[in-house]
C-alpha positions as CSV (number, residue, x, y, z in Angstrom):
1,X,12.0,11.7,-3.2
2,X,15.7,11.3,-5.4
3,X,17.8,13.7,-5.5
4,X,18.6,15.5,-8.8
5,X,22.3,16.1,-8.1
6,X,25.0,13.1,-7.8
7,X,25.6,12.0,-4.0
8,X,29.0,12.2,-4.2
9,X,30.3,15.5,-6.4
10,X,27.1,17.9,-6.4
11,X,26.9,18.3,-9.8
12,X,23.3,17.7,-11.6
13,X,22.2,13.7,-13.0
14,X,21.9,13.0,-16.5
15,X,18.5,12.9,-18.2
16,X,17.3,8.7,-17.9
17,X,16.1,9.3,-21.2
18,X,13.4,6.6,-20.6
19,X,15.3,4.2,-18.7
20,X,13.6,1.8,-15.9
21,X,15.0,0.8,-13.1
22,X,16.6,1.9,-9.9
23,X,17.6,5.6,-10.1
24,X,21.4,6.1,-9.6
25,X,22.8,8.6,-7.1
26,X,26.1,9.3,-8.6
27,X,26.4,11.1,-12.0
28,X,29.6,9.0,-13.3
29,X,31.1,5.6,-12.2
30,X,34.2,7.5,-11.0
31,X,32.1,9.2,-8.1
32,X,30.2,6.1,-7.5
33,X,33.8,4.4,-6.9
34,X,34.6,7.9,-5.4
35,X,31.6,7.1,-2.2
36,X,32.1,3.2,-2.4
37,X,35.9,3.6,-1.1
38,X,34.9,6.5,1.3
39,X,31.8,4.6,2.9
40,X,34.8,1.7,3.2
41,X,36.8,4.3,4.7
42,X,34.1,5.2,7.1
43,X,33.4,1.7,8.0
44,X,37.6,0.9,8.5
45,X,37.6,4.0,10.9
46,X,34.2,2.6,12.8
47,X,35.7,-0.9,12.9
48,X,38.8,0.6,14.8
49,X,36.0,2.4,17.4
50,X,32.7,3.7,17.9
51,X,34.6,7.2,17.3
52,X,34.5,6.7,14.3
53,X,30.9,6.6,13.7
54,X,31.1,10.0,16.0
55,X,33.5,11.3,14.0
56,X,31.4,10.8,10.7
57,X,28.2,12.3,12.1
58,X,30.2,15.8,13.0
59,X,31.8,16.2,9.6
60,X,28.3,15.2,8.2
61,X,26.6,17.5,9.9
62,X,29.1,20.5,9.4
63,X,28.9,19.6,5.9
64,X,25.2,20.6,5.6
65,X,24.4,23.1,3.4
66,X,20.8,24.4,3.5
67,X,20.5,25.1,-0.2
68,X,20.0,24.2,-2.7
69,X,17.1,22.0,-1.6
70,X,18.2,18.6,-3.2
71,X,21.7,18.8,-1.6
72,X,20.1,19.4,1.9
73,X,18.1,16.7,1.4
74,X,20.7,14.0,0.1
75,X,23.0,15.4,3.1
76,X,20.5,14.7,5.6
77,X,19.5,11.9,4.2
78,X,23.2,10.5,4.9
79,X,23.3,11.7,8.1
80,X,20.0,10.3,9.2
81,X,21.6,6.7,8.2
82,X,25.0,7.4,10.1
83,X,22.9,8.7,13.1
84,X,20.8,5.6,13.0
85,X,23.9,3.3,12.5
86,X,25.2,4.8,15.5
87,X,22.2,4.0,17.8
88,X,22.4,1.0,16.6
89,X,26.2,0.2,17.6
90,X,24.8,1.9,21.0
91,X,22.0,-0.7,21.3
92,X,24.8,-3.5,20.9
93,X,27.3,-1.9,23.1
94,X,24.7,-1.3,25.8
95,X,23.7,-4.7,25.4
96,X,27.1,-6.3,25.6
97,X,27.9,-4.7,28.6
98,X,24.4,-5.7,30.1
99,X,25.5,-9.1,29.2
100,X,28.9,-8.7,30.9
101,X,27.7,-7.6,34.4
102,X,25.4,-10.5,34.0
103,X,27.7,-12.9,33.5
104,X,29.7,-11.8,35.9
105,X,27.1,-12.0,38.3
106,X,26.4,-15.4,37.8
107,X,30.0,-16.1,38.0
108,X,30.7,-14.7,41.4
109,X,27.2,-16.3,42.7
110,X,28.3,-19.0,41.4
111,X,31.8,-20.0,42.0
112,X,32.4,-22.3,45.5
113,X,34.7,-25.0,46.5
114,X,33.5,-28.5,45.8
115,X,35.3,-29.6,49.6
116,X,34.0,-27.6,52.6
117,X,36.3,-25.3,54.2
118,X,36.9,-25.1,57.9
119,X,34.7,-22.8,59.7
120,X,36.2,-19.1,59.4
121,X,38.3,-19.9,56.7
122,X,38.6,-16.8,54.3
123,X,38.6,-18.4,50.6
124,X,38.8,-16.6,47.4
125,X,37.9,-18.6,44.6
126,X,40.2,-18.0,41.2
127,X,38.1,-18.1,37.6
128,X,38.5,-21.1,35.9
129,X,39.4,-18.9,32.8
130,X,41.4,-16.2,32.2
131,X,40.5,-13.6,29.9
132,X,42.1,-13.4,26.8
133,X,44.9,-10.5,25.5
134,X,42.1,-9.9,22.6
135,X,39.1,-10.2,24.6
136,X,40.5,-7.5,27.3
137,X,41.3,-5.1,24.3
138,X,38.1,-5.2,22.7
139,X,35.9,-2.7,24.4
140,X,31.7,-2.5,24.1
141,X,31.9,-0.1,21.6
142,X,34.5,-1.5,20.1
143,X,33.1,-4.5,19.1
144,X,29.8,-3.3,18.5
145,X,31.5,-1.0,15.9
146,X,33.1,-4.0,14.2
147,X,29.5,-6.5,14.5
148,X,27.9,-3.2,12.5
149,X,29.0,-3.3,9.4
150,X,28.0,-6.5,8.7
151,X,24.7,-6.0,10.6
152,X,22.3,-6.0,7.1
153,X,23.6,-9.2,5.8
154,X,23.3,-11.1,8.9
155,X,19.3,-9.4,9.5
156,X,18.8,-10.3,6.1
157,X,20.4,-14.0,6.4
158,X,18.1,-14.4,9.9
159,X,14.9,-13.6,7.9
160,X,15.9,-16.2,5.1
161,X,16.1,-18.3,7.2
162,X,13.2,-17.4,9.7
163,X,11.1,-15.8,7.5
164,X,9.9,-12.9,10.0
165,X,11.5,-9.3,9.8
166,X,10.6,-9.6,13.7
167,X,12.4,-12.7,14.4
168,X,14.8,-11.4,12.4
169,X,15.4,-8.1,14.4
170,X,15.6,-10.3,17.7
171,X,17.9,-12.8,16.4
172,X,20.6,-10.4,15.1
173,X,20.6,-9.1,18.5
174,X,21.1,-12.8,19.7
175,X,23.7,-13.2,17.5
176,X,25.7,-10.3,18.6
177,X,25.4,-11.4,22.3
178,X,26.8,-14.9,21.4
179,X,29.6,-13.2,19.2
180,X,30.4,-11.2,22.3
181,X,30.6,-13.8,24.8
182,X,32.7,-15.6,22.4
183,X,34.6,-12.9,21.0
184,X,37.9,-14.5,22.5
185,X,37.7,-17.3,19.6
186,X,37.6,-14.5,17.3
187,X,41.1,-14.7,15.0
188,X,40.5,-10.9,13.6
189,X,38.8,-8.9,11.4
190,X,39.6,-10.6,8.0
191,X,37.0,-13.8,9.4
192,X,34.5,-11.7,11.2
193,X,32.1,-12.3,8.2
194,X,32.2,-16.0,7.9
195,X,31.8,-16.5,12.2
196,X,29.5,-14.3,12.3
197,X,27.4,-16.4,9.9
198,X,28.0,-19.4,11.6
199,X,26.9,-18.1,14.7
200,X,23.5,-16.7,13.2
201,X,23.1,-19.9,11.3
202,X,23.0,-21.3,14.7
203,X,21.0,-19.0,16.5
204,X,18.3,-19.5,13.9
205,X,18.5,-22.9,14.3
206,X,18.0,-23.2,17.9
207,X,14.8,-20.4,17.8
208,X,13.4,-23.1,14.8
209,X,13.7,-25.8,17.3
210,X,11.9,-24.4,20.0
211,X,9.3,-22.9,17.5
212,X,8.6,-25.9,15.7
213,X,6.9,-23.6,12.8
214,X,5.7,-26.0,10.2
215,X,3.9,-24.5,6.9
216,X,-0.3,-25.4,6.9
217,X,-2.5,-25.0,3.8
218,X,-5.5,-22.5,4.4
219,X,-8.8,-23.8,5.5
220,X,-12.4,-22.9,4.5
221,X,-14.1,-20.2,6.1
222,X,-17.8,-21.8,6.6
223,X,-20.0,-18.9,5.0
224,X,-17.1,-17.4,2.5
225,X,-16.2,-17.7,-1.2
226,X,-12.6,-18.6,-1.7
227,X,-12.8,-19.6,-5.4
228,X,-12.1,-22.6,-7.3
229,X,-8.4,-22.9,-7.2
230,X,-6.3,-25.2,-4.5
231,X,-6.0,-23.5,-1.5
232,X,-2.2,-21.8,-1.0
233,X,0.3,-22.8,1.7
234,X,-0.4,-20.8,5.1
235,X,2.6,-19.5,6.8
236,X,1.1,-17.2,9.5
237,X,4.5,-15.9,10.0
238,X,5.6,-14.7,6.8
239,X,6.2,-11.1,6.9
240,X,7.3,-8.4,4.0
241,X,11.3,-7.1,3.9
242,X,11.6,-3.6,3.7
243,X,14.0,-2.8,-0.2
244,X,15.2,0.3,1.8
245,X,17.6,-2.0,4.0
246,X,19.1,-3.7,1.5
247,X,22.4,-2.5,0.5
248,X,22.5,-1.7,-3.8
249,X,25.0,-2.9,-6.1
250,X,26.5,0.2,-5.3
251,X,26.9,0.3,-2.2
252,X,28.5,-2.7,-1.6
253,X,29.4,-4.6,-5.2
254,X,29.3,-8.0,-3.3
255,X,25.8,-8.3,-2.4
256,X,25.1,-11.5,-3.7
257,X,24.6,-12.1,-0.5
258,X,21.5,-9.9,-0.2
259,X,20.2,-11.2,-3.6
260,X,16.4,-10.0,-4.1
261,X,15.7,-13.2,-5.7
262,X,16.5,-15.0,-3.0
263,X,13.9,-12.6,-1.2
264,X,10.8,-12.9,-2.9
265,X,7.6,-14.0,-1.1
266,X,7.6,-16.6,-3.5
267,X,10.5,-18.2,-2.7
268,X,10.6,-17.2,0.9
269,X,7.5,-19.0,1.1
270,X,9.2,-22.2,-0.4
271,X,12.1,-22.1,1.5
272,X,9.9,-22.3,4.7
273,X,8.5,-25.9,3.7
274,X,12.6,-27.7,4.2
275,X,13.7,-28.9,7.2
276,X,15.3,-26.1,9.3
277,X,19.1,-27.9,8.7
278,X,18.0,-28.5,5.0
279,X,17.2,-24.6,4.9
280,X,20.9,-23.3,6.6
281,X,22.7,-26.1,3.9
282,X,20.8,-24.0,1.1
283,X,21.3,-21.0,2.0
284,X,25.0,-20.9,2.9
285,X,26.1,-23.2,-0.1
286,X,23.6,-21.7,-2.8
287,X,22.6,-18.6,-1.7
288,X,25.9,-17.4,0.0
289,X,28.1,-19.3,-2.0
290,X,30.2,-21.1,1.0
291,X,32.0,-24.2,0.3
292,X,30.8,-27.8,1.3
293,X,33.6,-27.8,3.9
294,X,32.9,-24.2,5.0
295,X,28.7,-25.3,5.5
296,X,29.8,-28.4,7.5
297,X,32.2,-26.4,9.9
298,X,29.4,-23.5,10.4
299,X,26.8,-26.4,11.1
300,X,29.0,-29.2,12.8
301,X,28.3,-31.9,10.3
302,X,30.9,-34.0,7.7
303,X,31.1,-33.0,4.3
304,X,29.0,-35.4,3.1
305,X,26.0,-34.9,5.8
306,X,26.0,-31.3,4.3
307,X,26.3,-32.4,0.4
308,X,23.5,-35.1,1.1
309,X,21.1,-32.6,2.9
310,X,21.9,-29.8,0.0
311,X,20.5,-32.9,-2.3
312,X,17.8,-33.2,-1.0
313,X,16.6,-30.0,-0.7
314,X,16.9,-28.7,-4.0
315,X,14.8,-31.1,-5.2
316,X,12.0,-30.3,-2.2
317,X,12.5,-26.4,-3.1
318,X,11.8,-26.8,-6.9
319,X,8.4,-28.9,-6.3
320,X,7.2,-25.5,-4.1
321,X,8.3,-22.9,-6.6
322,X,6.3,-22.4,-9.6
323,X,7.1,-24.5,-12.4
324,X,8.7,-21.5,-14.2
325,X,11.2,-19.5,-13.1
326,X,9.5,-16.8,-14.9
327,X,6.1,-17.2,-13.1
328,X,7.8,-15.8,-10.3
329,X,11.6,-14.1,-11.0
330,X,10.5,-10.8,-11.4
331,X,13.3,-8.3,-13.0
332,X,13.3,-4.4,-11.5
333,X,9.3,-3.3,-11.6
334,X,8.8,-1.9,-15.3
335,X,7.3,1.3,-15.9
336,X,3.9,-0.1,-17.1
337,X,4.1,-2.1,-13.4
338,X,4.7,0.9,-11.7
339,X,1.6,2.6,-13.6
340,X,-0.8,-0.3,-12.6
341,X,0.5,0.2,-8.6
342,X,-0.9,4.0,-9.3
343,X,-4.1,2.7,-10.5
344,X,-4.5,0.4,-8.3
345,X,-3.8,3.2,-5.2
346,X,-6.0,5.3,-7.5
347,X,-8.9,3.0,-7.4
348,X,-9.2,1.9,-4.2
349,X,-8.8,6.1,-3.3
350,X,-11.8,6.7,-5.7
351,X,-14.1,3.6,-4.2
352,X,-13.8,2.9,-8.3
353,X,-14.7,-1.0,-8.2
354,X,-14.6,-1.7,-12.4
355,X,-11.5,0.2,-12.0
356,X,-9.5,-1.9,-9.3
357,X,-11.5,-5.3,-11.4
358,X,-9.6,-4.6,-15.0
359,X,-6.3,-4.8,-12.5
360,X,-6.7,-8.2,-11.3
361,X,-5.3,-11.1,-13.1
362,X,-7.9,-13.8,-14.1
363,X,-5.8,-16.2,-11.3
364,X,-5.2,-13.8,-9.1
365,X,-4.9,-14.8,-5.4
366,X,-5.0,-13.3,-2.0
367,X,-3.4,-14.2,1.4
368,X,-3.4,-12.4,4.7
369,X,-0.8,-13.6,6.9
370,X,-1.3,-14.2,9.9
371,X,-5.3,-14.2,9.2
372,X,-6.9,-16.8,8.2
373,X,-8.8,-15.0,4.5
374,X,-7.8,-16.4,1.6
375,X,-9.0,-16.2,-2.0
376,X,-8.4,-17.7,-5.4
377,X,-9.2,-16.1,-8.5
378,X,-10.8,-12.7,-9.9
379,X,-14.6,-13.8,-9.0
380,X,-13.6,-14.9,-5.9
381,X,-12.0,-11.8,-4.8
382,X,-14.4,-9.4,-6.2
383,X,-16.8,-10.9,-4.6
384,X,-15.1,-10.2,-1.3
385,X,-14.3,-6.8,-2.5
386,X,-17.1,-5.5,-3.5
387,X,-19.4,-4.7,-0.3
388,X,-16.2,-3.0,1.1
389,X,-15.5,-0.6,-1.8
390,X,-19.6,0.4,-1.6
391,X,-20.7,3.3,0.6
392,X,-23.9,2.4,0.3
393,X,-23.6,-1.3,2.0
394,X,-23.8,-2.1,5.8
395,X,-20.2,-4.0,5.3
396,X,-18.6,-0.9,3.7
397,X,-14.9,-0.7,5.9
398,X,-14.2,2.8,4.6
399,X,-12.2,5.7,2.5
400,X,-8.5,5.3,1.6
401,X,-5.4,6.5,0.6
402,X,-2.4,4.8,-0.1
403,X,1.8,5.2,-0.1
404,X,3.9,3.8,-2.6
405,X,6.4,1.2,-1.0
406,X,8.6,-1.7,-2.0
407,X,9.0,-5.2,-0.5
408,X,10.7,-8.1,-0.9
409,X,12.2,-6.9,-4.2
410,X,8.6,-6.4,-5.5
411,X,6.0,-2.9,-5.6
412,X,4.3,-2.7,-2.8
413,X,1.2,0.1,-1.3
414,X,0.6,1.0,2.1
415,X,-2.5,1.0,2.9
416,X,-4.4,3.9,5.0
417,X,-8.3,3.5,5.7
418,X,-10.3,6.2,7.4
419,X,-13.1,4.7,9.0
420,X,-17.0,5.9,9.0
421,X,-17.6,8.9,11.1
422,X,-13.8,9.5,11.8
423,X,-11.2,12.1,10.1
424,X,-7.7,10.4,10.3
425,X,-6.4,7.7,7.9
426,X,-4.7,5.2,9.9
427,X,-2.8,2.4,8.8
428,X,-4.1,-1.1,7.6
429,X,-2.9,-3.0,5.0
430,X,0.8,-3.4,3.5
431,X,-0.2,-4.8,-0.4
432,X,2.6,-6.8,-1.8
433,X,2.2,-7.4,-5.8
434,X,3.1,-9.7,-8.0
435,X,2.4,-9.2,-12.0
436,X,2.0,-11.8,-14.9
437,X,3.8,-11.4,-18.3
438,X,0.3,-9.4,-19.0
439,X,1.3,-7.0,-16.3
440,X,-1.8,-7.5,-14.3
441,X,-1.9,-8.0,-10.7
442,X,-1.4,-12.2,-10.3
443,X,-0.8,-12.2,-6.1
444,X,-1.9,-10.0,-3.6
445,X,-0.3,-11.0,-0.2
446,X,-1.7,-8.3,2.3
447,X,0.6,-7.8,6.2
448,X,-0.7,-6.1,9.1
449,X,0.6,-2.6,9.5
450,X,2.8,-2.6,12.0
451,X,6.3,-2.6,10.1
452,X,4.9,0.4,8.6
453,X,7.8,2.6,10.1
454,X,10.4,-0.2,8.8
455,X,9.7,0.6,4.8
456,X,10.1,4.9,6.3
457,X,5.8,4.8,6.0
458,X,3.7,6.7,8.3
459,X,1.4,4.6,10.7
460,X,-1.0,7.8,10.1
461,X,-2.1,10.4,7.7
């Protein structure tokens, strides 16, 4: 649901007068500058505590006005993200302060004299280190406050780089530990982007190292139809990024960093086939835009280690992208895209097989990561399809509905299937499309359901 009134001043949106694209929020560019400097505001005050964020909530919620209907709902809409901010900055502070009991657990357990002392001799051991004036004046909540506002770029920088929305999730959590047993080599607020980068970058590096993930190509299934075409690279990790966490132009004008091109399964997919130090060189110099100098100080390497591995993984990137940019750089969904997602939702509702066929690309091609299905081309896949959709056949998996999503920068269905002899829709399937110039469906990648409350979907209907 958007809300037919601007975020900011109340007053009604203009007509869109056939326009495509994202729907704005604010009725004028001076109330969208009006929100951008108070949300800055708001993130100033939460920098400088967790009160803040506290703060915020209360006049958010006093500011609640039941009607009309549209302002209720963009009000609560903002609180719910404030609210869930704040857990959030809970989560880290809670953690942090886990972290520091531990550590000084281990500390005391572990601290001795390396000569004997005489017997009865009452010795107590100094620290090695003293804690810094700025480490002592940075509380929990404090710092968790501060690690916040940058927490989207560095979740969506961990699943560049990692290519799971899980691994992600954990390693921003890993990253905020490290920044917070560090946090006396932090020289203020004006850097806390660029180390906090640099500690991710190296987080995800270590996790790659004791992963080892290395992308497969899919193997036949004795007994199964797969089509003609080459079999596609298997990444059994792969999983879709929820368009609901990434910040708009909006919201925060400098979101190159959260590029959606950069987050297609297309090239997520490619990026996954360079070497994991290859990967971080890319990704900080050409995706975040960081200086040669700036890569080799995040990564520990000279200058011209990071300029030669940036060299040689362009190269190794183009050869696993299409051929043209086009084939795969999507703009914002078009309307006619957004009317084949309906039909396609509609079809597979209405068990209408010929239907859900005219959709499909002639190409068209189907993964399931993590499973092992695979299938190339329309013949292929409706020959897979077909006993499913049927009522009538012993293979036939059930009714469904579907939700509208988006992933990954791309349109996107949730699928629900209620099974034979049951009365609940449950989820299955999360459908991630990809359209050819023709505006048929050209890729299908199909995720298990259980991110379903990541892109706000229910996980039953």
């Amino acid at each position: 649901m958007v809300a037919d009134v601007c975020a900011s001043c109340g007053k009604p949106l203009p007509a869109r007068a056939g326009r495509t694209g994202r729907s704005s929020v604010y009725c004028s560019a001076a109330c969208r500058q009006k929100a951008y400097r108070e949300r800055r505001q708001n993130a100033a005050d939460a920098g400088a505590g967790v009160q803040g964020l506290i703060d915020d909530i209360g006049r958010r919620v006093t500011d609640l006005v039941p009607q009309p209907a549209s302002v209720l709902y963009s009000g609560v809409t903002e609180l719910s993200a404030s609210v869930a901010r704040l857990r959030r900055v809970a989560r880290v502070a809670r953690d942090t302060a886990n972290d520091s009991v531990t550590q000084a657990t281990v500390t005391q357990q572990g601290t001795g004299n390396v000569t004997p002392t005489a017997p009865g001799e009452n010795v107590t051991p100094e620290p090695v280190t003293q804690p810094s004036a700025a480490r002592s004046a940075l509380t929990e909540a404090d710092f968790a406050a501060l690690t916040e506002s940058h927490r989207r770029e560095i979740h969506v920088h961990c699943y560049r780089m990692t290519g799971s929305y899980d691994d992600a999730e954990d390693l921003v959590q890993e990253t905020f530990l490290r920044a917070w047993r560090a946090r006396d080599a932090f020289e203020g607020r004006a850097g806390a982007r660029t180390w906090l980068y640099r500690i991710a970058t190296n987080a995800c590096l270590d996790f790659q190292r004791r992963t080892a993930r290395r992308p497969q190509r899919y193997e036949p299934i004795p007994g199964m139809n797969h089509g003609t075409g080459e079999p596609p690279a298997r990444l059994t990790w792969l999983q879709p990024y929820p368009d609901d966490e990434l910040p708009s132009a909006e919201e925060q004008p400098e979101a190159a960093a959260v590029s959606r091109e950069t987050l297609e399964l297309v090239f997520l997919a490619a990026i996954q086939h360079l070497p994991p130090r290859q990967r971080a060189v890319l990704i900080l110099r050409d995706v975040l835009g960081l200086s040669a100098a700036e890569t080799a100080d995040a990564l520990g390497l000279t200058v011209a280690s990071a300029n030669s591995a940036l060299q040689r993984a362009r190269p190794t990137l183009r050869d696993h992208l299409p051929g043209r940019r086009a084939d795969w750089r999507t703009a914002e969904p078009t309307d006619a895209q957004r009317t084949v997602l309906h039909r396609y939702m509609s079809a597979a509702q209405t068990l209408d097989f010929t239907a859900m066929t005219d959709l499909l690309s002639k190409d068209v091609t189907l993964t399931m990561p993590p499973n092992p299905f695979w299938f190339t081309g329309r013949d292929a896949l409706v020959e897979f399809l077909r006993p499913t959709l049927d009522p009538a056949s012993p293979l036939f998996f059930g009714h469904w509905r579907h939700l509208p999503a988006r992933a990954n920068g791309q349109l996107a269905a949730g699928g629900y299937v209620r099974r034979p002899g049951t009365n609940v829709y449950r989820a299955q399937v999360l459908d991630v499309l990809r359209f050819d110039a023709d505006d048929r469906i050209v890729e299908i990648t199909s995720f298990e359901p259980h991110l379903f409350p990541a892109f706000g979907l229910p996980l039953r209907l």
